[in-house]
N, CA, C and O atoms as a GROMACS GRO file, in nm:
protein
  320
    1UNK      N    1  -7.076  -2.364  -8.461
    1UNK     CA    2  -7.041  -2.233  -8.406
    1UNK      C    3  -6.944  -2.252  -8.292
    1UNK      O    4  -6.974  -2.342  -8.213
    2UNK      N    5  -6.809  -2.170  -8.264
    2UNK     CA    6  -6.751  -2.186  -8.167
    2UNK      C    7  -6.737  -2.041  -8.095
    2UNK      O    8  -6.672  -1.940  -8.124
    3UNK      N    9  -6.842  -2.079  -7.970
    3UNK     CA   10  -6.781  -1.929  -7.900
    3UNK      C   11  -6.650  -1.947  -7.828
    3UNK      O   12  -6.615  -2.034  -7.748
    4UNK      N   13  -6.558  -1.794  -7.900
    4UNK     CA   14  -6.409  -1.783  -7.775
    4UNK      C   15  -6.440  -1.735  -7.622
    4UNK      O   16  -6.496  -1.630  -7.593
    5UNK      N   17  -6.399  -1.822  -7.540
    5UNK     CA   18  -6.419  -1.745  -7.425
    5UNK      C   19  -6.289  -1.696  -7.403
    5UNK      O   20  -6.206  -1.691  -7.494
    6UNK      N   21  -6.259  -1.646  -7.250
    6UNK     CA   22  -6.160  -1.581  -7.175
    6UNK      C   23  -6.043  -1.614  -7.220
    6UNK      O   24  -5.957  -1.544  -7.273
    7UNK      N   25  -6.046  -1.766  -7.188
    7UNK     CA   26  -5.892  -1.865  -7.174
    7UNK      C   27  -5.871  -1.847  -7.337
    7UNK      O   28  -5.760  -1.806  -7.370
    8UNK      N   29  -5.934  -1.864  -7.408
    8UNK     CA   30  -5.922  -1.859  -7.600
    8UNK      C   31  -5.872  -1.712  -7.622
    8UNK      O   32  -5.772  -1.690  -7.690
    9UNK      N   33  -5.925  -1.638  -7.576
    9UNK     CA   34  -5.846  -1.473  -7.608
    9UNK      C   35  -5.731  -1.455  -7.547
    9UNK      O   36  -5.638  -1.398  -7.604
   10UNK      N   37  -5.722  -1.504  -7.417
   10UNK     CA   38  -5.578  -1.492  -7.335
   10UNK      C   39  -5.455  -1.589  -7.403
   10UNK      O   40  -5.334  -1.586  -7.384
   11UNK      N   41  -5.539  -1.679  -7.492
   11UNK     CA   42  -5.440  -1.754  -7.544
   11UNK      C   43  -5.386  -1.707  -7.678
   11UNK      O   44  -5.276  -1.720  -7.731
   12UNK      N   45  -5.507  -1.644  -7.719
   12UNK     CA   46  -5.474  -1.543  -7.866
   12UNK      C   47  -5.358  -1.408  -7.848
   12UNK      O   48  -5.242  -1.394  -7.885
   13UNK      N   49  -5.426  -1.347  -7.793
   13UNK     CA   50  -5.339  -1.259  -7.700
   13UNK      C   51  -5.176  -1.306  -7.688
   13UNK      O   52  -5.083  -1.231  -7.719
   14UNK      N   53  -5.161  -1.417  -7.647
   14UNK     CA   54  -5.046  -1.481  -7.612
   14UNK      C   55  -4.930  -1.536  -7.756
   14UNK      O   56  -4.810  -1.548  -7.780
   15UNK      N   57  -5.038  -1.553  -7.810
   15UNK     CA   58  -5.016  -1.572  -7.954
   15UNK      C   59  -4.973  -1.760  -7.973
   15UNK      O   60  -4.888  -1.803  -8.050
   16UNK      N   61  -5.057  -1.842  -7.881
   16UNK     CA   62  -5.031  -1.971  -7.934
   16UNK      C   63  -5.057  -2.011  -8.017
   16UNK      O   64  -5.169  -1.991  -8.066
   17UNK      N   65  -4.969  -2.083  -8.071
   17UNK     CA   66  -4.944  -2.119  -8.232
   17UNK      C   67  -5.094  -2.207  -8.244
   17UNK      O   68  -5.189  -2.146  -8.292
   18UNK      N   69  -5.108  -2.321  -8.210
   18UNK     CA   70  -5.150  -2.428  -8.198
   18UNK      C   71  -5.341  -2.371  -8.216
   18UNK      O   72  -5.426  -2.437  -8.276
   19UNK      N   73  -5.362  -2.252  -8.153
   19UNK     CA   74  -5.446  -2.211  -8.144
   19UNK      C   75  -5.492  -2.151  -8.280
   19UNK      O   76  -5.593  -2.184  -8.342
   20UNK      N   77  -5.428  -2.085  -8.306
   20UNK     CA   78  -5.381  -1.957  -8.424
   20UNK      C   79  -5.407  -2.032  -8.533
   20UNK      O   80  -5.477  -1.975  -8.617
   21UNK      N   81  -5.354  -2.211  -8.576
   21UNK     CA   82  -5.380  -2.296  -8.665
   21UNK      C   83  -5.488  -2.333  -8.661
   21UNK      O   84  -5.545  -2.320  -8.769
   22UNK      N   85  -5.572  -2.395  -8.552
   22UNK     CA   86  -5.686  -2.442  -8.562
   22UNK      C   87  -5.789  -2.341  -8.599
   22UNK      O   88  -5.864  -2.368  -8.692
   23UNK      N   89  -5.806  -2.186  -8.512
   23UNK     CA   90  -5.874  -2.075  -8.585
   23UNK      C   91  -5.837  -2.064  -8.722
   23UNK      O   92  -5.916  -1.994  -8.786
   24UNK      N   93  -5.758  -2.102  -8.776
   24UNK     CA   94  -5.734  -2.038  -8.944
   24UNK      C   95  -5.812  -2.130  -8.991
   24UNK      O   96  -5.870  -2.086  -9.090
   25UNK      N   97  -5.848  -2.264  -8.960
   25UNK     CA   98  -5.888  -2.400  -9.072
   25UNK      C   99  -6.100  -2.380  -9.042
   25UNK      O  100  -6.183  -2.459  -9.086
   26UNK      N  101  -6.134  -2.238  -8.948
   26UNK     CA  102  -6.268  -2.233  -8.916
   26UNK      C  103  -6.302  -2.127  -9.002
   26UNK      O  104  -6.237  -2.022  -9.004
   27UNK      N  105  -6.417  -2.151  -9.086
   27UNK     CA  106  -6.493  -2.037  -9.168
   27UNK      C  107  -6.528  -1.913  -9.088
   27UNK      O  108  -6.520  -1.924  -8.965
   28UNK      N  109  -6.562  -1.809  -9.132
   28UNK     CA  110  -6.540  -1.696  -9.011
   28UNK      C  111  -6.666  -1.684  -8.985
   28UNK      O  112  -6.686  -1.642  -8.871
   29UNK      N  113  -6.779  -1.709  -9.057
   29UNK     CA  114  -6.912  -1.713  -8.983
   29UNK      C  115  -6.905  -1.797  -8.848
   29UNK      O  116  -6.985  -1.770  -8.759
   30UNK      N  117  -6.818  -1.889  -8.832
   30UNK     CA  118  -6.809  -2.009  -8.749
   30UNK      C  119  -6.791  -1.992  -8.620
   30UNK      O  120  -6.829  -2.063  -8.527
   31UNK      N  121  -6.706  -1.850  -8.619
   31UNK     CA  122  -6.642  -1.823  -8.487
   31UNK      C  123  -6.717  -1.700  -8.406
   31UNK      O  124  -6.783  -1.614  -8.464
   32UNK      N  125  -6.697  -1.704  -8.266
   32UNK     CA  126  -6.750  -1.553  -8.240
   32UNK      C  127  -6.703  -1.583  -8.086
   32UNK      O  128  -6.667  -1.688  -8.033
   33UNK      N  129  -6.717  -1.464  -8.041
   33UNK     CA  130  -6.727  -1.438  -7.865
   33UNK      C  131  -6.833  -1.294  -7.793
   33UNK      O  132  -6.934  -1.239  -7.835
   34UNK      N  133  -6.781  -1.282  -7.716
   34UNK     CA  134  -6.915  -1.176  -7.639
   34UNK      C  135  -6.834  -1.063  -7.580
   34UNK      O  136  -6.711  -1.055  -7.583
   35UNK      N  137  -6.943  -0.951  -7.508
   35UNK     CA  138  -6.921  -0.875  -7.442
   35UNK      C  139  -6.876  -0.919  -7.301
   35UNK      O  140  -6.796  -0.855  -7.234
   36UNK      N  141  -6.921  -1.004  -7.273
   36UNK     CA  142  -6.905  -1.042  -7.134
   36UNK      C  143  -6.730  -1.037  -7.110
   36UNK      O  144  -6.676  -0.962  -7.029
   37UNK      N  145  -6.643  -1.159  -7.220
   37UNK     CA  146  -6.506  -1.164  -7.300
   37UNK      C  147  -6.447  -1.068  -7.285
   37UNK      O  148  -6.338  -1.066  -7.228
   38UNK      N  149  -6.516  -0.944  -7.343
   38UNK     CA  150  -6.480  -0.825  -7.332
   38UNK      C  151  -6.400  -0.781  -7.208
   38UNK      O  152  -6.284  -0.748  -7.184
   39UNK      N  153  -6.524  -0.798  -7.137
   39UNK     CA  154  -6.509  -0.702  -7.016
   39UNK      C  155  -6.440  -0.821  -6.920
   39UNK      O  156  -6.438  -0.766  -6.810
   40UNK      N  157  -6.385  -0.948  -6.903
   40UNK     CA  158  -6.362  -1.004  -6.847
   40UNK      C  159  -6.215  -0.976  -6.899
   40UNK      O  160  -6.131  -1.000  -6.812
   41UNK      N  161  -6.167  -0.935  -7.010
   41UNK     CA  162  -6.043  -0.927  -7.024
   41UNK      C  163  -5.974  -0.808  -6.984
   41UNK      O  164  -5.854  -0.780  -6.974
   42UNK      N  165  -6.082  -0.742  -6.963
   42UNK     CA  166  -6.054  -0.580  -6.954
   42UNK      C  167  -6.010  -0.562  -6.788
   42UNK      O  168  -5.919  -0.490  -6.745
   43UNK      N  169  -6.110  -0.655  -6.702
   43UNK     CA  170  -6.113  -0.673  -6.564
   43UNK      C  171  -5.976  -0.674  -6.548
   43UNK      O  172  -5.901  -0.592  -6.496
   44UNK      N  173  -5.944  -0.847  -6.635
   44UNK     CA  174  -5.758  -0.862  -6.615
   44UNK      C  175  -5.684  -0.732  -6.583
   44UNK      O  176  -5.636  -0.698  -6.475
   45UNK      N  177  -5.685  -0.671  -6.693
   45UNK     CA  178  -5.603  -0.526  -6.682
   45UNK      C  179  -5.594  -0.481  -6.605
   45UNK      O  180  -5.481  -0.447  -6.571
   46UNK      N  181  -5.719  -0.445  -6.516
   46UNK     CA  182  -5.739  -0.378  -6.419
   46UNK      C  183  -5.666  -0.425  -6.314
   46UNK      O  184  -5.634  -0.343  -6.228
   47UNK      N  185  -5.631  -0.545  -6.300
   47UNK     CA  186  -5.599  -0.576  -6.147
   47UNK      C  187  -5.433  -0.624  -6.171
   47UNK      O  188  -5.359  -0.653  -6.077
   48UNK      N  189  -5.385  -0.626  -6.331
   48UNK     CA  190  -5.256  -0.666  -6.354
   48UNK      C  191  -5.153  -0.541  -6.339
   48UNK      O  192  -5.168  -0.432  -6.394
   49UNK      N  193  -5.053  -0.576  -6.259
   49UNK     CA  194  -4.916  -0.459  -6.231
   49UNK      C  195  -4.875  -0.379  -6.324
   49UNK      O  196  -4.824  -0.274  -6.287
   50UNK      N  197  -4.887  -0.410  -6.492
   50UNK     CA  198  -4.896  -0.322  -6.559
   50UNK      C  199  -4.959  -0.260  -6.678
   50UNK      O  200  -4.941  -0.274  -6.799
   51UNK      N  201  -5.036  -0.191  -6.610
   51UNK     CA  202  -5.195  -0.142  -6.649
   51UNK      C  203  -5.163  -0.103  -6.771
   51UNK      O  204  -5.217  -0.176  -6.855
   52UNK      N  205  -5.081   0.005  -6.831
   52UNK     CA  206  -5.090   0.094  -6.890
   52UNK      C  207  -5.029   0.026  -7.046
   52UNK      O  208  -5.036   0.067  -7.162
   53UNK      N  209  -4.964  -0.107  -6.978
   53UNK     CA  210  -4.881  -0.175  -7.106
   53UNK      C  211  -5.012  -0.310  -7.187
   53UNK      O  212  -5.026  -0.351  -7.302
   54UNK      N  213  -5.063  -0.331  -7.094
   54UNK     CA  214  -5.175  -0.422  -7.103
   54UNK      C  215  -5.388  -0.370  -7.174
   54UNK      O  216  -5.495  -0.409  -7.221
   55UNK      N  217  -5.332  -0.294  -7.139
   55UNK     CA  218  -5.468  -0.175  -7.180
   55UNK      C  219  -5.433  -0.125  -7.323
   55UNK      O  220  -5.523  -0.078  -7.393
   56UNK      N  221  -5.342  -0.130  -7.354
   56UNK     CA  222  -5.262  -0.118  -7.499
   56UNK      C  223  -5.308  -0.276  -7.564
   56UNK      O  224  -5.409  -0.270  -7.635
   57UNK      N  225  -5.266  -0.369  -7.554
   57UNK     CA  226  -5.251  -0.440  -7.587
   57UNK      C  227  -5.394  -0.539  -7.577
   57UNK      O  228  -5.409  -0.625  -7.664
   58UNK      N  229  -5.486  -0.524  -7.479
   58UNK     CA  230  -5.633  -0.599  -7.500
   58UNK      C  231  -5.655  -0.497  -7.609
   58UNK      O  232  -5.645  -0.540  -7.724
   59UNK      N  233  -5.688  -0.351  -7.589
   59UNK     CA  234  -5.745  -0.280  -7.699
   59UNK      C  235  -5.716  -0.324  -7.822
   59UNK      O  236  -5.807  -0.387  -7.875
   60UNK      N  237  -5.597  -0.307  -7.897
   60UNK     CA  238  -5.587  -0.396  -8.006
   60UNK      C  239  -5.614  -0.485  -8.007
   60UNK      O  240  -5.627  -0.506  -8.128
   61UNK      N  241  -5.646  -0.607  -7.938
   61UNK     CA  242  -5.716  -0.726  -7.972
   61UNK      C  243  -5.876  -0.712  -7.985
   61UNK      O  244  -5.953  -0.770  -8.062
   62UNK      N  245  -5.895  -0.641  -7.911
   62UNK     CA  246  -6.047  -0.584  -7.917
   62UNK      C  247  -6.053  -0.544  -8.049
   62UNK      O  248  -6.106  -0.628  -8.121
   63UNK      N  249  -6.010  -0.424  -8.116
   63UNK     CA  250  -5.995  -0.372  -8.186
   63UNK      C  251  -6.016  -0.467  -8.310
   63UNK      O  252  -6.115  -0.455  -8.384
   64UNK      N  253  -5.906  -0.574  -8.330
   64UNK     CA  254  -5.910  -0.684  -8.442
   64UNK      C  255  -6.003  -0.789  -8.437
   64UNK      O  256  -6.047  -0.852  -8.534
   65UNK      N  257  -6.036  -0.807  -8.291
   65UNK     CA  258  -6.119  -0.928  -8.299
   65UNK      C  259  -6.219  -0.920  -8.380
   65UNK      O  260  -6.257  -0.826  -8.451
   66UNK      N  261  -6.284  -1.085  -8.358
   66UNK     CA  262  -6.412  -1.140  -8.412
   66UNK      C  263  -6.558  -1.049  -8.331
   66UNK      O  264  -6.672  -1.055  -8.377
   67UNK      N  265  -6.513  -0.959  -8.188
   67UNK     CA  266  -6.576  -0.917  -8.166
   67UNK      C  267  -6.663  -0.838  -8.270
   67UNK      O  268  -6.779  -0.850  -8.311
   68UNK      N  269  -6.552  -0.744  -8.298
   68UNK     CA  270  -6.598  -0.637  -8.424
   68UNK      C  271  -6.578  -0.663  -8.576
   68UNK      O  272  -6.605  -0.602  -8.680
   69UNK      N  273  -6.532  -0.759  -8.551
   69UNK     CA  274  -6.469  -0.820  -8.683
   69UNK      C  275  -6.446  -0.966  -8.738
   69UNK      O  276  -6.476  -1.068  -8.676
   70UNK      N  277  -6.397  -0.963  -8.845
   70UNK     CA  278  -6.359  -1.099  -8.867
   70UNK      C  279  -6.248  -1.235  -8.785
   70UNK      O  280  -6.145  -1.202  -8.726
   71UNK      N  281  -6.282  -1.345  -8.792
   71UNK     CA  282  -6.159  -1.420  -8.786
   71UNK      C  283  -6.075  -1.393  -8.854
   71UNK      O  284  -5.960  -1.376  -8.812
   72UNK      N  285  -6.114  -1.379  -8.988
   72UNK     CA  286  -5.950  -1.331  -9.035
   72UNK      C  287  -5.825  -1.238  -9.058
   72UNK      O  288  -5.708  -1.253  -9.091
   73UNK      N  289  -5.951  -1.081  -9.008
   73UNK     CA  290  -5.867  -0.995  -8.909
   73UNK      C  291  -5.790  -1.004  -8.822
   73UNK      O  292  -5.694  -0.929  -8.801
   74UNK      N  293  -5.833  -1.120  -8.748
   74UNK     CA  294  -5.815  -1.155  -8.600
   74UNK      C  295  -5.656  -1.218  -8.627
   74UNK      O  296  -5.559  -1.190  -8.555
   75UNK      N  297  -5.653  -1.277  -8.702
   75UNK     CA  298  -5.539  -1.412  -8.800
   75UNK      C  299  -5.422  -1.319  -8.829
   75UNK      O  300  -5.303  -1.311  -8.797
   76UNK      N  301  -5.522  -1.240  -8.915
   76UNK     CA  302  -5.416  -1.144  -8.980
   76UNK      C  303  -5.290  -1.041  -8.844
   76UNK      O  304  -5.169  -1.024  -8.830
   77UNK      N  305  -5.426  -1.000  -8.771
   77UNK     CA  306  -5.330  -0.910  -8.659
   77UNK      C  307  -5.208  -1.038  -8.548
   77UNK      O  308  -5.109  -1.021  -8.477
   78UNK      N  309  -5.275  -1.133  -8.583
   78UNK     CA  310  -5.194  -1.226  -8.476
   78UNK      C  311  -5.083  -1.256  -8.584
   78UNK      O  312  -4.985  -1.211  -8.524
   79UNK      N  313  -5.042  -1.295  -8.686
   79UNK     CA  314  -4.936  -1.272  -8.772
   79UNK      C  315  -4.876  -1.130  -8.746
   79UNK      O  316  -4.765  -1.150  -8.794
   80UNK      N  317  -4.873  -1.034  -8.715
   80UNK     CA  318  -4.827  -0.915  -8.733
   80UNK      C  319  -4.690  -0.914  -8.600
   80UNK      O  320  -4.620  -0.814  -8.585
   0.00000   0.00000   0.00000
């Protein structure tokens, strides 16, 4: 089992490749993260200069993640 924390979503988010490959080669039961994730990314927002562009942009990751969803949602939206 691999939980994503903070630095793993901020890096998803970011869209590193390197990352993006190694999540694709993990079965999706395999992967997961938390609420805590959640709200720790959400915090970011809060205190980053631009709120309104960034609050866009966790939501859709929220949105796709393994939170609510699959890894390979997650795959899929990071290709997009």
């Amino acid at each position: 089992m691999y939980l994503l924390d903070t630095n793993h979503c901020s890096r998803l988010i970011l869209r590193d490749a390197n990352l993006i490959l190694r999540l694709s080669e993990i079965p999706d039961r395999n992967v997961a993260t938390c609420a805590i994730v959640a709200g720790e990314l959400i915090n970011m927002v809060e205190q980053s200069q631009q709120r309104s562009q960034n609050i866009i942009i966790i939501q859709n990751f929220l949105d796709a993640s393994i939170f609510t969803r699959s890894i390979q949602r997650l795959l899929r939206y990071m290709e997009s």
